[in-house]
N, C-alpha and C positions, 0 to 999 in steps of 0.2 A: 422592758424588753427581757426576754428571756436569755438566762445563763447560759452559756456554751462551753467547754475546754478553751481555755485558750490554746493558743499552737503557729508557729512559725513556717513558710514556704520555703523550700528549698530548691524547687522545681515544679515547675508546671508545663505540661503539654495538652491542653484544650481542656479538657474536663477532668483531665487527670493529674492530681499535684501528688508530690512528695512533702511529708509533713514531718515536724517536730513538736511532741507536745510535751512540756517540761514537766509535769504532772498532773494526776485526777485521781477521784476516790470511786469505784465500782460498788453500786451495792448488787448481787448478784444472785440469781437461781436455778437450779438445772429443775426441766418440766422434760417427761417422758411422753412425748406425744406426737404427733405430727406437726410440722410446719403451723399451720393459722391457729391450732388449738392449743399448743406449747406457746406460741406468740400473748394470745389471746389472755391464758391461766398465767402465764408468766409475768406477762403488767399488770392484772389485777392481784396477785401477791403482794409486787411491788410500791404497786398504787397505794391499795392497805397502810403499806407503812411507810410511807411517804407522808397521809393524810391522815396519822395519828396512831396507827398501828405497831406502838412502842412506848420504851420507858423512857420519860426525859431524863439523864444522868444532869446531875446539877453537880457536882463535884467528885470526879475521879482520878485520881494522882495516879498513873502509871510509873513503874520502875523503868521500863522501856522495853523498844517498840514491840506493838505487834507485827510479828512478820507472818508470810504466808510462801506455802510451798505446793510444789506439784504431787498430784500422788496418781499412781496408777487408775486409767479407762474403769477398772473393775470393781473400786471401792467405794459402796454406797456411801451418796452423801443424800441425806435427809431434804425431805420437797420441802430484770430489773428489768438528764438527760444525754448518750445515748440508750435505744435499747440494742443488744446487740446477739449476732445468731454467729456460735462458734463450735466450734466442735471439742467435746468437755476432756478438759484439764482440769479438773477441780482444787480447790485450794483447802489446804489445812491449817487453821489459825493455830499457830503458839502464841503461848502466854505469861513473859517472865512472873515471879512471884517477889514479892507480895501486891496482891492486890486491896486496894484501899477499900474501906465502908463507903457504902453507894448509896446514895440517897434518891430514892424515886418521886418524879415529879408527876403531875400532868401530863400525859399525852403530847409532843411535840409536833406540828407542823411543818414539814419541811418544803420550803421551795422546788418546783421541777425544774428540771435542766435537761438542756437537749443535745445531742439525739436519745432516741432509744435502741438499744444494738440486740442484735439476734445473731447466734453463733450457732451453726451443726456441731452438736458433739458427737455423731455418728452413733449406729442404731434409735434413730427416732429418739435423739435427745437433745433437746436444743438450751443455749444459755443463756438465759434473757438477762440486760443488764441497763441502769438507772445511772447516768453520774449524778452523783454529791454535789450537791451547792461546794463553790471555793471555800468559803468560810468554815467547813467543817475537817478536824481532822479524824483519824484512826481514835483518838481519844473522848471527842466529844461528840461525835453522832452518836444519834439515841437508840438505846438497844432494840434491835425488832422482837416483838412477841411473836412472831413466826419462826421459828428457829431455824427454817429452810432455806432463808437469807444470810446469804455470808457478805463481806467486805472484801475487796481486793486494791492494794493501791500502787497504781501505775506510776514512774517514774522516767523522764528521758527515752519516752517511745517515740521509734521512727514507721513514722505509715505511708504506704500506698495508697490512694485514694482515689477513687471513679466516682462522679458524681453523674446524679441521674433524676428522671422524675416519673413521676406514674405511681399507684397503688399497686404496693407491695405485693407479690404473695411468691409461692415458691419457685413459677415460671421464671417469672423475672428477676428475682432474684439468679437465678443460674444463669441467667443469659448475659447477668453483668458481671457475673463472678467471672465468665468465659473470655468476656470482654477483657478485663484486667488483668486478667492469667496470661492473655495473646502478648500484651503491651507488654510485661514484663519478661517474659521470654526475650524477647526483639532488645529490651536491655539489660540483657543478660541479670538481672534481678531475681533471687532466691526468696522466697516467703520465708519467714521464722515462725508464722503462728498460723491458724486458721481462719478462713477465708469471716469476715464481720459484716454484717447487713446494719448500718445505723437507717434509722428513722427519724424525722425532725419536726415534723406539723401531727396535731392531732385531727382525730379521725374524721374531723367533718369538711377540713380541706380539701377540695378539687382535687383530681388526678395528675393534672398537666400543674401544678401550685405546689404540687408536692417536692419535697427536696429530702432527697435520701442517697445513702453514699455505700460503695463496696470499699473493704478497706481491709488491710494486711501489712501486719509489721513483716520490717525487712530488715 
């Protein structure tokens, strides 16, 4: 069976729950494109290095952590189960020092995990994103040879959630986005971050079989 986030209920009103997920690891990319083509370019990036498109690190001692931060709409960052569609906040990797001798293996295979999320990062930029198998942390997933993949890792998120079904595309996507914006109005509920499209079956699933979610920390 395929991985998921774990995550806890804290309220549910019919298709709509309130979540808590205690943590996950994004591997993540900004694509400059429209809606199906940034979706489209965005998983096969990610696919790439998911299916061997990296260095296996077989032994790396970090000093500690990697962290990541926000940096200004206007600062290029160089071209991801969920995937997810946000509107870009990109992130900046630091890197305490020293870093240990790295020794490159074989090519790694990594398990998929589901969903896969799409974010508007507004002006035709969307953020496609892959969660990490549990078993990996900041330290031991395998480097991408795409350097347009960055890592981002989520801790103690609380989500809004609308669940839905149908093949995705930009239509529908807004119509549920509108959906969950109304609900949360009516509970007096503020977003913290940008409106997230997960996706959860691959592409040869039925329409009505499909299971895909609108989502928004709160």
């Amino acid at each position: 069976m395929t991985e998921t986030p774990k995550y806890s209920v804290e309220k549910k009103d019919e298709d709509i729950e309130i979540r808590v997920y205690p943590g996950y690891i994004l591997a993540q990319v900004d694509v400059e494109s429209d809606y199906d083509q940034a979706i489209g370019l965005g998983f096969r990036i990610l696919a790439n290095y998911i299916f061997g498109g990296n260095k296996k690190r077989s032994n790396i001692p970090m000093t500690a952590p990697v962290s990541g931060e926000n940096i200004s709409v206007s600062e290029k960052i160089p071209m991801t189960i969920p995937v997810t569609e946000e509107a870009m906040h990109s992130e900046k990797i630091e890197m305490t020092a020293p870093v240990s001798e790295e020794v490159v293996d074989e090519p790694e295979k990594i398990e998929m995990v589901v969903p896969v999320t799409e974010e508007d990062s507004g002006k035709h930029t969307y953020r496609i994103s892959f969660t990490m198998p549990s078993k990996y942390t900041l330290d031991t997933l395998p480097e991408p040879e795409d350097n347009r993949i960055i890592f981002k890792e989520i801790r103690n998120q609380k989500m809004v959630v609308l669940r839905f079904r149908g093949r995705v595309n930009h239509k529908l996507a807004h119509k549920e986005m509108e959906e969950l914006k109304g609900w949360m109005e009516k509970e007096g509920i503020k977003p913290k971050s940008n409106y997230i499209v997960a996706q959860y079956n691959n592409p040869v699933v039925p329409g009505f079989f499909r299971r895909n979610e609108v989502m928004v920390e709160i």
